[in-house]
N, C-alpha and C positions, 0 to 999 in steps of 0.2 A: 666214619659214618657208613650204616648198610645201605645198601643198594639194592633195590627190588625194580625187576623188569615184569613187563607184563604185556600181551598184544591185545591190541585193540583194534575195532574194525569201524569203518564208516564208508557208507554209501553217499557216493557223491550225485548232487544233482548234475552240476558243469560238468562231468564226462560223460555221462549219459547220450547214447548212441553218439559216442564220439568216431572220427575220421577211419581210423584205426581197427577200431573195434575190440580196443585195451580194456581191459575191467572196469568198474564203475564201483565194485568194492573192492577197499584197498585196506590191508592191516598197515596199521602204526607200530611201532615198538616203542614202547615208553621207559626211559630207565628214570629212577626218584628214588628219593631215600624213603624208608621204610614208612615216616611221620609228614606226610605233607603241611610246608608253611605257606596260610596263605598270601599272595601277592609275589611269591618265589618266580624266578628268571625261568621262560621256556624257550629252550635254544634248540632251535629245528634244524638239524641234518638235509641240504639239496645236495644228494649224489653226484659223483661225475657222470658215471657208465652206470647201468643196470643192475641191481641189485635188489635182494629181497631183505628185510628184515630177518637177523638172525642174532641169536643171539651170544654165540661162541666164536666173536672175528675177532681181528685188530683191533676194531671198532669197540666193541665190548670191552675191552681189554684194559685197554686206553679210559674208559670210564669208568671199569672198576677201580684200576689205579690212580685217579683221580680223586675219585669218592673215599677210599681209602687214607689219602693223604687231608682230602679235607678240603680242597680245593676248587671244588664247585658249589658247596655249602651245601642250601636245598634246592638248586636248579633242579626244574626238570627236563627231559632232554629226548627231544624223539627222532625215531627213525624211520620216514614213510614209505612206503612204496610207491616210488613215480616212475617207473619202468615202465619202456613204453615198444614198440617193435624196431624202431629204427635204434635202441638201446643207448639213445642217449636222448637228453629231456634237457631245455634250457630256461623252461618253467615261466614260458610266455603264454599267453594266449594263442592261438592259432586255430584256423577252424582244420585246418592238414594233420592236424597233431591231437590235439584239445585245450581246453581251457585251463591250465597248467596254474597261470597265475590266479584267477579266480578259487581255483580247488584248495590255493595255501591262504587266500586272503580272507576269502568268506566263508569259507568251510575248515578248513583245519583248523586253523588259530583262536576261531572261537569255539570249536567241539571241545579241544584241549583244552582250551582256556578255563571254560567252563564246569571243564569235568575234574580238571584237576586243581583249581583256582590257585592259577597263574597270575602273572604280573606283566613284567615286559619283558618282549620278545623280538628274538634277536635268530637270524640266519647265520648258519656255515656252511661251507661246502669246500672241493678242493674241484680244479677243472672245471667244467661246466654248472658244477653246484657252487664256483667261487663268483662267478658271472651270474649266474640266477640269484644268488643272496647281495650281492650288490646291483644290481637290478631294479628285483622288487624293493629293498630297502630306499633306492633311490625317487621308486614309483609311489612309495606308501609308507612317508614317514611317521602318519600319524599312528598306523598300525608297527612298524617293524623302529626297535629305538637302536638294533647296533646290528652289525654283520662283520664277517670274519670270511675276506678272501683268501685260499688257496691257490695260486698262481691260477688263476680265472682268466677265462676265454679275454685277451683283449691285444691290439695292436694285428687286428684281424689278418694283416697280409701276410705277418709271417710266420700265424697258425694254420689258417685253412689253405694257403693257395697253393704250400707242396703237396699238399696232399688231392689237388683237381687232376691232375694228370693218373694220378692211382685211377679215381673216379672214372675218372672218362674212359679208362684201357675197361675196366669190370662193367660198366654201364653202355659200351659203343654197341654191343649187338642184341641190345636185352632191354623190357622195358622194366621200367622202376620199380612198377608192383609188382612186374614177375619178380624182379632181384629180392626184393622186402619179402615177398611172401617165403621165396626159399631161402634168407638167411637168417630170417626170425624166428626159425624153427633150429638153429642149430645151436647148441651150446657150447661148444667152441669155435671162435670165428678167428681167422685167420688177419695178419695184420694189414691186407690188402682187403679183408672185408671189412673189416674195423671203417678203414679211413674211408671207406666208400659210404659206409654208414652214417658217418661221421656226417660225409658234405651233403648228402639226401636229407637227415634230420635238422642241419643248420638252414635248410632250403626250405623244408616244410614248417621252421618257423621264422626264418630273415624273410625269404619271398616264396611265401605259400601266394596260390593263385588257384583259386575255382573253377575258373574254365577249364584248370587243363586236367586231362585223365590224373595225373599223380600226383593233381591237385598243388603243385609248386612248379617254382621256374628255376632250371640250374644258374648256376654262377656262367656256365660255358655251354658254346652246341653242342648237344651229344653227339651229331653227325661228324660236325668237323674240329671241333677241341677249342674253337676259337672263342676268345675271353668274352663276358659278355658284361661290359661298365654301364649297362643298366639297369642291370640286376646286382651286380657288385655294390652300386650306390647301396639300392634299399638296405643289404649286408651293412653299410656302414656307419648306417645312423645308428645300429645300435652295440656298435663296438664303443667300450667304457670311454679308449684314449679320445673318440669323438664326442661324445656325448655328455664328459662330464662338467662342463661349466656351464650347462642347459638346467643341470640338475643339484648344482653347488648351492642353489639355496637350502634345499631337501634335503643335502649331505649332511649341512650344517647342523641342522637340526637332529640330526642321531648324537648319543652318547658314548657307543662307539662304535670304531671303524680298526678292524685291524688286517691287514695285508703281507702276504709272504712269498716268496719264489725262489726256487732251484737256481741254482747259477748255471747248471747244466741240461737245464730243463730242457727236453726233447725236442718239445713244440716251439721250442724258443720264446716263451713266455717272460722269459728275463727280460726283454726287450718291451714287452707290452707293459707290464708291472711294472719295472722303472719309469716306465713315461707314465705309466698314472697317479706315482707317487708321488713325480715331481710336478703332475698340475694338479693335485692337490696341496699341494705345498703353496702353490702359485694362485690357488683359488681360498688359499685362508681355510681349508677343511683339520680340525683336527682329527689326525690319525697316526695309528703305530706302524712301520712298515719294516720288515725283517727280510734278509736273504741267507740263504743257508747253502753247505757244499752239499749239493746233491739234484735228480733231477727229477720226473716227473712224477713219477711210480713209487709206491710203497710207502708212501710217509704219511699215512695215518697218524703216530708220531708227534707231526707238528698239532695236533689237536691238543698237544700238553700243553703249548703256549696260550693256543685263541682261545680255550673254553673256558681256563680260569680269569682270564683277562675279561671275555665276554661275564662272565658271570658277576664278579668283581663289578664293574662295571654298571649292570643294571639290575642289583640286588634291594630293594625296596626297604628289606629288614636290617639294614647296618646300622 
């Protein structure tokens, strides 16, 4: 089957003079077979890290060859721009950040939908885009019917909390907006910028907070490094391994659920994704769950498994 890509733009209201001051118009990349069917599967890409819509990556690649074997039938499949300064996006709401989830729920889903008449619709991601698509699938079943994690943010202690001591040495003499403003301008960030990134953006959406200038509260003092299990809570209620038997009626109700992780994965996400396989196992969720030898980075790849699986799945024309 051919495959024709194309971009597209939309203006969102929900980021509109957002925190940031991130764009408010954002290209989609849309890849579909040449003849759209209507009521066909629309399966939305949530990024881990920053990224623009392009059309010659892995990502591409992986669809071409897909589409070529036949494999995704006439899904259509996009690729948004949710890149944001702190370069990574968990695709919550936040007023620190923007309204992340509302930009996929009420504005994406039905632009595409409408424009390309769509059917149901299903999130992927790997990283933080595997944590945002089971997420909002879990927030908005009536909207989202399957999601496809990518070893997603979860089992929160023993992704984010090696990397607070990075934070604190990069952030102990510098304030947040200064760091943000000088390292959102660089396009190569170094792996101690990375992970400082990393715990400012999971702050500006676990515990964003108004009052303060940087508009969130760290996990720990900046002054003195010392943990802080106040703020650590609010982080916890929305880590998956806590929060999904709050959400297991909502699970139930998707068509599917597919799950996968590195056994060598960096962030040690092995640990997180095991434990949420096995309480959904324990929560009656049907779901696929895979692990593979390999660890965080470069497996684009594994999109040969979820997308035909997703697609399979919530194909309306079988």
């Amino acid at each position: 089957m051919s495959l024709k890509a194309e971009l597209v733009e939309i203006k969102s209201k929900v980021l509109k003079n957002n925190a940031l001051g991130d764009p408010e118009e954002r290209k989609i990349l849309v890849f579909h077979p040449e003849e759209l069917v209507p009521g066909s599967p629309l399966l939305i890409e949530l990024a881990g890290l920053n990224g623009t819509p392009k059309l010659n990556n892995r990502f591409s690649q992986v669809l071409n060859k897909l589409y070529r074997k036949n494999l995704l039938g006439s899904s259509v499949i996009i690729n948004p721009d949710f890149s944001t300064k702190f370069h990574v996006n968990q695709y919550m709401n936040s007023p620190s950040v923007g309204n992340y989830e509302d930009f996929i729920i009420k504005e994406i889903i039905p632009f595409i939908s409408e424009k390309f008449r769509t059917g149901k619709t299903a999130l992927f991601g790997k990283s933080s885009g595997g944590f945002g698509s089971y997420t909002l699938a879990a927030k908005n079943p009536g909207i989202i019917s399957g999601f496809a994690n990518h070893f997603g943010d979860s089992g929160f202690e023993y992704v984010y909390i090696p990397d607070m001591p990075v934070a604190y040495r990069e952030l102990h003499n510098m304030e947040i907006k200064d760091y943000i403003r000088e390292k959102s301008m660089k396009d190569n960030l170094n792996d101690d910028e990375i992970k400082t990134l990393n715990i400012i953006g999971m702050s500006a959406f676990y515990s964003y907070n108004a009052s303060m200038e940087s508009g969130m509260d760290l996990p720990f003092d900046k002054d003195t490094g010392i943990f802080r299990d106040d703020i650590w809570n609010k982080w916890s209620i929305h880590d998956p391994i806590n929060n999904i038997e709050s959400y297991a009626d909502s699970l139930k109700k998707l068509e599917a659920i597919y799950l996968d992780v590195g056994l060598k994965d960096e962030y040690n996400l092995y640990m997180g994704m095991r434990g949420l396989h096995r309480k959904m196992e324990n929560c009656n969720i049907n779901h696929t769950y895979k692990e593979f030898n390999g660890g965080h980075f470069y497996n684009t790849p594994r999109y040969e498994e979820s997308l035909p699986f997703l697609a399979e799945k919530l194909n309306e024309n079988k």
